[in-house]
C-alpha positions as CSV (number, residue, x, y, z in Angstrom):
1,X,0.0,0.0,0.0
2,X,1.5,3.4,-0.6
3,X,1.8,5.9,1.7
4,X,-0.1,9.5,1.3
5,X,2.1,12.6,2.2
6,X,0.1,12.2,5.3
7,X,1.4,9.4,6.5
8,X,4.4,8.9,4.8
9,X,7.9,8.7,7.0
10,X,9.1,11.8,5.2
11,X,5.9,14.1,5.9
12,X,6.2,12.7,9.4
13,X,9.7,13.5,9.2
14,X,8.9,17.0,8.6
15,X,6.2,17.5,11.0
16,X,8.3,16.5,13.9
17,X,11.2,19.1,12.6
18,X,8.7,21.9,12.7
19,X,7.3,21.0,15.7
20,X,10.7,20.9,17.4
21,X,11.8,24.5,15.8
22,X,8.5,25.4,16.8
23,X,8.6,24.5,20.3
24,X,12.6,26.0,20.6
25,X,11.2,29.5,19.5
26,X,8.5,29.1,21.8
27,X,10.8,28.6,24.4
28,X,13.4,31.1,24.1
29,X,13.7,34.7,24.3
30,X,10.5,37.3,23.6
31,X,13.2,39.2,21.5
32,X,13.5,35.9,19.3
33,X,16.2,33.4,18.5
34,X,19.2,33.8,15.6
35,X,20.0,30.9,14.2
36,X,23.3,29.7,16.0
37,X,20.8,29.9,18.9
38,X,18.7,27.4,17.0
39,X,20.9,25.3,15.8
40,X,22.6,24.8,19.3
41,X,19.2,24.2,21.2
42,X,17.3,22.2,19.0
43,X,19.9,19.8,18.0
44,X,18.9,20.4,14.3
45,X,21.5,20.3,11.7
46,X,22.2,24.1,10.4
47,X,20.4,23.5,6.5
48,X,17.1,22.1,7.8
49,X,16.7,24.4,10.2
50,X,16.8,26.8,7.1
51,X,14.7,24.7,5.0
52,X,12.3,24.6,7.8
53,X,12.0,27.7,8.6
54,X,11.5,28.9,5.3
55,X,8.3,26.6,5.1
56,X,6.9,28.1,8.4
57,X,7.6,31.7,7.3
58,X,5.7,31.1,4.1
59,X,2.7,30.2,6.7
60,X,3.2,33.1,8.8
61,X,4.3,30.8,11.8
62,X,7.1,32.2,11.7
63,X,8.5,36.0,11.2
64,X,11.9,37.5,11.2
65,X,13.3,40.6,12.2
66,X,15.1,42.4,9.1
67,X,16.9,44.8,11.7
68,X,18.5,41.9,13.9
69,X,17.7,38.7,11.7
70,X,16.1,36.7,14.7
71,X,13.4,34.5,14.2
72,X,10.0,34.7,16.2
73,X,6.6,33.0,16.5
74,X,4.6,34.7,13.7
75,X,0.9,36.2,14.0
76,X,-0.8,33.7,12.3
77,X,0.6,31.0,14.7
78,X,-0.5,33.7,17.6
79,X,-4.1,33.4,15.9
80,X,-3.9,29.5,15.9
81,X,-2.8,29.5,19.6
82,X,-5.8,32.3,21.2
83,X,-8.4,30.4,19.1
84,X,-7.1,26.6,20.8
85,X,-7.0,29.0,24.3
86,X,-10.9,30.3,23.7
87,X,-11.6,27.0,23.4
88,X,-9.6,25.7,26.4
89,X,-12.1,24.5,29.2
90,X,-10.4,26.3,31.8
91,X,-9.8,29.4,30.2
92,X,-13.5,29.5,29.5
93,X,-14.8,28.8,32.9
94,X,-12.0,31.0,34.7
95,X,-13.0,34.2,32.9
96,X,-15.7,35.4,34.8
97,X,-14.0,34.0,38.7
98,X,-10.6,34.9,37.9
99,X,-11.4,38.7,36.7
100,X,-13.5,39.0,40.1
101,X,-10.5,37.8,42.0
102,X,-7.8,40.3,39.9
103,X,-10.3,43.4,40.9
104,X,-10.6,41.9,45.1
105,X,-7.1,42.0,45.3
106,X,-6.2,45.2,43.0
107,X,-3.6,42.6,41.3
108,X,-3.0,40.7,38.4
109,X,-4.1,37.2,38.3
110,X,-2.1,34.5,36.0
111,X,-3.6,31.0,34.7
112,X,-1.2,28.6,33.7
113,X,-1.3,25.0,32.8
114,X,0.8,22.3,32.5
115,X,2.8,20.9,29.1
116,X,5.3,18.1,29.3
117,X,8.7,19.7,31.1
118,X,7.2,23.5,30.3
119,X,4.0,26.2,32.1
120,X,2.6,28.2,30.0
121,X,0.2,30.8,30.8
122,X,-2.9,30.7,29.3
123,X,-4.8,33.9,31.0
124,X,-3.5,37.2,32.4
125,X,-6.9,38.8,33.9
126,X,-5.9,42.5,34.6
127,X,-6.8,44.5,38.0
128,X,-8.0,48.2,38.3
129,X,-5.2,49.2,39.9
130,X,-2.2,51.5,37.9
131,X,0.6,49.4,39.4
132,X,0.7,46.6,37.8
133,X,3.1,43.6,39.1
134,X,4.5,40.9,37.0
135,X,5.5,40.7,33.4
136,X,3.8,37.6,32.5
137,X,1.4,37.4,29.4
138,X,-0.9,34.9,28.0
139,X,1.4,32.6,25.3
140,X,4.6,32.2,27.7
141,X,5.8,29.5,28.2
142,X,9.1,28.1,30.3
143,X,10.6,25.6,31.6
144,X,8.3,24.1,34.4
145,X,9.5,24.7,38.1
146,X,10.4,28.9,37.6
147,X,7.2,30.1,38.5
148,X,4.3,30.3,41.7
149,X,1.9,28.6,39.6
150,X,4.8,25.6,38.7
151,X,5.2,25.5,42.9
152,X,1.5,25.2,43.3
153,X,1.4,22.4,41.2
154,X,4.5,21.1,42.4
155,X,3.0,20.7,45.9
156,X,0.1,18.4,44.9
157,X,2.5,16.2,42.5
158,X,4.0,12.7,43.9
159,X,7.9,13.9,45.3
160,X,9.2,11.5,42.7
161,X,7.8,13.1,39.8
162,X,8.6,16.7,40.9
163,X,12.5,15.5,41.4
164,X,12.2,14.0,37.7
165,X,10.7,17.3,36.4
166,X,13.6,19.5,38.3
167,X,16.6,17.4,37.0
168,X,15.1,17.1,33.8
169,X,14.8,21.3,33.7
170,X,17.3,22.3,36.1
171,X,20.1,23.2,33.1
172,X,17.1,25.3,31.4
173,X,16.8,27.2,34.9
174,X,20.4,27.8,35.2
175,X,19.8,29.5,31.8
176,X,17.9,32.5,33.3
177,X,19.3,35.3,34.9
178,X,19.8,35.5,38.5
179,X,18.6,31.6,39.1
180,X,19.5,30.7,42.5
181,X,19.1,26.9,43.1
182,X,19.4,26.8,46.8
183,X,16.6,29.4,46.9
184,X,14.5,27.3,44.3
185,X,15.2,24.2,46.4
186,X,13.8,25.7,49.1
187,X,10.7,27.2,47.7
188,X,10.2,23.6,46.4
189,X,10.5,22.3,50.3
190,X,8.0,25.0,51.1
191,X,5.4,24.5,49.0
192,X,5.4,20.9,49.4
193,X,4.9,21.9,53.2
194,X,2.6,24.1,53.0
195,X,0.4,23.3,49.9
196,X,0.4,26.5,47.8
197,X,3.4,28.2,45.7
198,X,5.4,31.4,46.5
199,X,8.1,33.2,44.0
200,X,10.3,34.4,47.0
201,X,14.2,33.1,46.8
202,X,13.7,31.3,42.9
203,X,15.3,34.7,41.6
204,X,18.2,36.5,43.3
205,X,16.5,39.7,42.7
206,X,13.9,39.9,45.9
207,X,11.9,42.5,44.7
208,X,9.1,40.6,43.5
209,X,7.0,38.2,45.3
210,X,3.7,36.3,45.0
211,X,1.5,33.7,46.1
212,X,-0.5,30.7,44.3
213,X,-2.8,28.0,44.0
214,X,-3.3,24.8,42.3
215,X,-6.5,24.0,40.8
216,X,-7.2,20.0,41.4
217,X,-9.4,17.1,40.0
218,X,-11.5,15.3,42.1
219,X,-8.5,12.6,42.2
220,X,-6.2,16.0,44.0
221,X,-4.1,16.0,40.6
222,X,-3.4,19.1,39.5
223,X,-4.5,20.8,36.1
224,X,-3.6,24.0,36.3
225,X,-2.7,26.7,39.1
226,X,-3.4,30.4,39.3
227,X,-1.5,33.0,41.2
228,X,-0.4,36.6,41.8
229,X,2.8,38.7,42.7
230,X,2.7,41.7,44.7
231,X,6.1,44.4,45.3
232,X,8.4,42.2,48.0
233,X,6.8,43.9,51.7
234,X,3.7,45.2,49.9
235,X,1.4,42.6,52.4
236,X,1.9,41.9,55.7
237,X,1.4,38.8,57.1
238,X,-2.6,39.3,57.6
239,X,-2.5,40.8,53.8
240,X,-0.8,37.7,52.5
241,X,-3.5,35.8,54.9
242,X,-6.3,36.9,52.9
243,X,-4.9,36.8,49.6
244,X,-4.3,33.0,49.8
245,X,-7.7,32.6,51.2
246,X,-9.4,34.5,47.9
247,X,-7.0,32.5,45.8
248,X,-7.6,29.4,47.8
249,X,-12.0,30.2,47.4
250,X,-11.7,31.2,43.5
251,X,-9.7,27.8,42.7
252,X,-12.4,25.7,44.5
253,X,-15.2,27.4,42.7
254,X,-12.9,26.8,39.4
255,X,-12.6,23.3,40.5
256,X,-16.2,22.6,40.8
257,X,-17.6,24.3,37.8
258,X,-15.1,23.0,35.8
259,X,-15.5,19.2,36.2
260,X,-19.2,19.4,36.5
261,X,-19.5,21.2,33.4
262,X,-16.9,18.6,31.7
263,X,-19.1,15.1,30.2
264,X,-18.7,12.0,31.8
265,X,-16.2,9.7,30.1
C-alpha cells in the first residue's frame, strides 16, 4: 500500500522538525532566537533548520526581524494558539471567577497549565489598579518549576515526579538570569509543606513576590494553578492571609464548575 504525504515517513519526518523548531522558539527569548541559537538548542542540523523555517515563514508561523535577523513566533501561529486558548475548558470557565479575584485583590491574576517539562500561561486577567506587578502574558511559556503557579502544582505532585521534572529542567533554569538553586530548592520544600506556591528566593533579585494556588481534580491531581505577585513587603502577614484565602476560594469554585460542566467519560 502506498503511503499518502500524510502518513508517509518523510511528511512525518517534517512535522516532527517543525514541531521541534517550533517548540525551541517558543521557548526562548521574547526578543526571538538567531539561528546559532537554534541550531545549538534544537539539535537540528544548520540547512534544515533553514529549510524549515523557510516553510513556516511562508505560513506566517514564523517572522523574522530584518533589523537583527532573529526568528520569532509569527501572528498567524498567535491566531492559531488564542483560538485553541478560547476553546480551552479552563480558560473559558475562569473568565468570569478569575477577573473577580484580579479586581478583590487590585492585582494581576495569572492562569497557567501544565505541558510536558514546560507552564505556560494561558490567561492574564488584569486588576483596576495603575501598578501593575509581573510581566507575565498569556502565550509564555518556560521551563516548568520557575514560576508560583509551577510550585502550586508542584505541591500536589508525587515527590518523585517533581524530582524528575527539576533534574530534567534544572540546566534550562540555570539558563535564566539571577537563578538561585538553593533558593529554588527551598521554595520547592515549602510548598510541598505548605500546599500553595510562593516566588520568594527562585530569583536573586527579591523585589518581587507572589503567592499561588493549584487548581485539582476530584483525584487531587493538579491541572492547572493560578497566582499573583505583589512588590516584596507590599502585604503583611494578615495581607498575604487573605490573599491566599481568595486564591484558595476562586480555585475551588474553578474546580467545581469546571469538572461538572466537563461530560462524563
Amino acid at each position: 500500500m502506498m503511503s499518502t504525504p500524510e502518513t508517509s515517513p518523510q511528511a512525518a519526518g517534517s512535522l516532527n522538525r517543525a514541531t521541534i523548531l517550533l517548540t525551541t522558539l517558543a521557548r526562548g527569548s521574547r526578543k526571538g532566537s538567531t539561528l546559532t541559537e537554534l541550531v545549538k538548542r534544537s539539535g537540528l542540523p544548520r540547512p534544515t533548520i533553514h529549510r524549515v523555517l523557510d516553510s513556516l515563514m511562508e505560513l506566517g508561523w514564523v517572522e523574522r526581524e530584518p533589523d537583527s535577523g532573529r526568528y520569532n513566533l509569527g501572528a498567524d501561529l498567535a491566531a492559531l494558539g488564542y483560538s485553541a486558548i478560547a476553546r480551552h475548558p479552563i480558560a473559558r470557565v475562569a473568565e468570569t471567577t478569575l477577573s473577580a479575584l484580579a479586581e478583590s485583590l487590585r492585582q494581576v491574576v495569572y492562569l497557567g497549565v501544565r505541558s510536558g517539562l514546560d507552564m505556560v500561561c494561558i490567561g492574564r486577567y488584569e486588576s483596576p489598579s495603575q501598578i501593575q506587578i509581573g510581566k507575565g502574558y498569556v502565550g509564555l511559556r518556560g521551563p516548568f518549576g520557575m514560576s508560583l503557579s509551577c510550585m502550586a502544582m508542584f505541591a500536589h505532585l508525587p515527590e518523585a515526579e517533581v524530582q524528575d521534572i527539576i533534574n530534567a529542567n534544572m540546566a534550562r533554569y540555570h539558563r535564566i538570569e539571577g537563578f538561585d538553586e538553593q533558593g529554588f530548592h527551598r521554595t520547592v520544600a515549602d510548598a510541598m509543606r505548605n500546599g500553595y506556591g510562593t516566588y520568594d528566593n527562585i530569583i536573586l533579585d527579591r523585589s518581587t513576590s507572589g503567592l499561588a494556588v493549584a487548581i485539582l481534580d476530584p483525584s487531587g491531581h493538579p491541572v492547572a494553578a493560578i497566582g499573583t505577585t505583589y512588590i516584596t513587603g507590599w502585604l503583611d502577614d494578615a495581607g498575604k492571609q487573605r490573599c491566599l484565602e481568595q486564591l484558595q476560594l476562586a480555585a475551588s469554585k474553578l474546580a467545581q464548575r469546571l469538572f461538572m460542566e466537563l461530560p462524563a467519560s
